[in-house]
N, C-alpha and C positions, 0 to 999 in steps of 0.2 A: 784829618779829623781833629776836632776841640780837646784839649784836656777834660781827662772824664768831670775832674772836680770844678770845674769852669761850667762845664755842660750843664752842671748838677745846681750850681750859685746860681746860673741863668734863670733856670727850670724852679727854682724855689722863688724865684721875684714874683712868677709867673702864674702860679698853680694855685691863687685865690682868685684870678681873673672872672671875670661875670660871664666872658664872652667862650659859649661851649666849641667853639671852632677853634681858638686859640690852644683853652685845655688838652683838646683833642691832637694837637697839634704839637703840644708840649711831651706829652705820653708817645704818641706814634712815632711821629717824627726825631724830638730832640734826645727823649730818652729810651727810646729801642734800640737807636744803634749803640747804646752803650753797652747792650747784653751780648754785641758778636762779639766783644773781649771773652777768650778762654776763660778764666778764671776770674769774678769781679775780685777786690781787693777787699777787705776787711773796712775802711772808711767808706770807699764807694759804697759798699752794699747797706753800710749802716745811713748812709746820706738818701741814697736810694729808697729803703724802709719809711724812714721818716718824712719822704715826698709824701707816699705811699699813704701815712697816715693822717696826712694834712687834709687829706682828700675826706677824711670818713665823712666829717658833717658837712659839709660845703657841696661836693657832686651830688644832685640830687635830679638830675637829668640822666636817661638810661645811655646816649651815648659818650659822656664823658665817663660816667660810670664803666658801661666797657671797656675804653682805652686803657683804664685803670686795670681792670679783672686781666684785660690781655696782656700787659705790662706786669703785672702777675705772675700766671702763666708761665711765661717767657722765662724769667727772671729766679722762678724755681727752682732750673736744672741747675744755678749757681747752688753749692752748698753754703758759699759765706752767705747770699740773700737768705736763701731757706732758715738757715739755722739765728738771722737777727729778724727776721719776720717774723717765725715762730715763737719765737719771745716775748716781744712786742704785742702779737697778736694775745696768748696767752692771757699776758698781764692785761688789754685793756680789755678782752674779754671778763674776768677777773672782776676787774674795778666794775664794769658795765651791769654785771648780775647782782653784784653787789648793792651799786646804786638805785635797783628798776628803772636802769633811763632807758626805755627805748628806740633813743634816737640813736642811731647808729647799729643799734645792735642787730637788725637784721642784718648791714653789710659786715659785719664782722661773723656772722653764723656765714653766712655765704662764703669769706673769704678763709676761713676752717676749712671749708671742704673743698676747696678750691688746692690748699693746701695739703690735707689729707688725697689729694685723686690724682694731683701733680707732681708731688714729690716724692723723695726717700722716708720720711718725717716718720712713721710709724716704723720701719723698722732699725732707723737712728736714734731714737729717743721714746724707748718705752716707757721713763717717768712723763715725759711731757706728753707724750701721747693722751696717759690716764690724765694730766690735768687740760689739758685739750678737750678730750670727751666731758670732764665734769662740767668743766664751762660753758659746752655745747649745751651740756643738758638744760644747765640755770636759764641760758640765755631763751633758749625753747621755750622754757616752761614761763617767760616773762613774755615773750612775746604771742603765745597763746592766751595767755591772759590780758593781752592787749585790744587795742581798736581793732577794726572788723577785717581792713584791708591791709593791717601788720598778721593776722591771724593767715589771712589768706593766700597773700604772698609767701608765708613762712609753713601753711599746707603744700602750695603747690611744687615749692623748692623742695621739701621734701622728697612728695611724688616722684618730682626731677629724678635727682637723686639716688632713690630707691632705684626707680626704674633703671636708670643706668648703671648700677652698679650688678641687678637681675640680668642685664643683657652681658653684661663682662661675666657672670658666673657662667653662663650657656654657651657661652665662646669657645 
């Protein structure tokens, strides 16, 4: 197997590519096997992160998007990922309510709860939790005051959501 930070130099040439087979290919392939390491490293996971957020406005196809969300996913049970994703995420959450840009900011409300449903994150970090929830909120209340099909997509995730989180409480 590659050196993880080789993997990671490859994967950054890579992940502006046009071509959704490649991308798809970058995430699944080059950079999953990095998450069967026990423990990623503090640079890997920070390298990792910042793949991660190259992607926000560039993927706008649902299955590079995926690879991404799965590569996600995966990559949470690390605490070094969790704990420099949630940061990251945070902060450009943050900026993003700040500015009303709505580009992006539906996949950053997505990738919040992604975080919140996958990780430790809430009972690791109760300040960042509450700054997590406020910027959830902003970013809501920006993309409900958006175009029809940001409104819509950003009800139905909801829905999502809700519902599955109603199905874990009857469990």
């Amino acid at each position: 197997m590659a050196q993880p930070m080789d993997v990671l130099r490859a994967a950054a040439e890579g992940v502006s590519t046009s071509s959704t087979k490649q991308r798809i290919r970058i995430f699944r392939e080059n950079l999953l096997p990095l998450l069967q390491i026990k423990e990623l490293s503090s640079d890997v996971a920070d390298l990792l992160v910042a793949l991660v957020f190259q992607t926000l406005l560039i993927y706008d196809d649902r299955p590079s998007r995926k690879a991404v969300d799965d590569l996600i996913i995966t990559a949470l049970r690390s605490s070094a990922f969790m704990k420099c994703f949630a940061a990251v995420l945070v902060q450009s959450m943050e900026k993003y309510s700040k500015n009303d840009c709505s580009i992006g900011s539906f996949k950053l409300l997505k990738w919040s709860c992604l975080l919140l449903r996958w990780s430790q994150f809430t009972s690791l970090s109760k300040g960042g939790f509450l700054r997590l929830a406020t910027a959830q909120a902003f970013l809501s209340q920006s993309l409900m005051h958006g175009a029809y099909r940001r409104r819509r997509a950003c009800k139905k995730w909801f829905f999502h959501i809700f519902s599955e989180v109603s199905v874990l409480d009857t469990a």
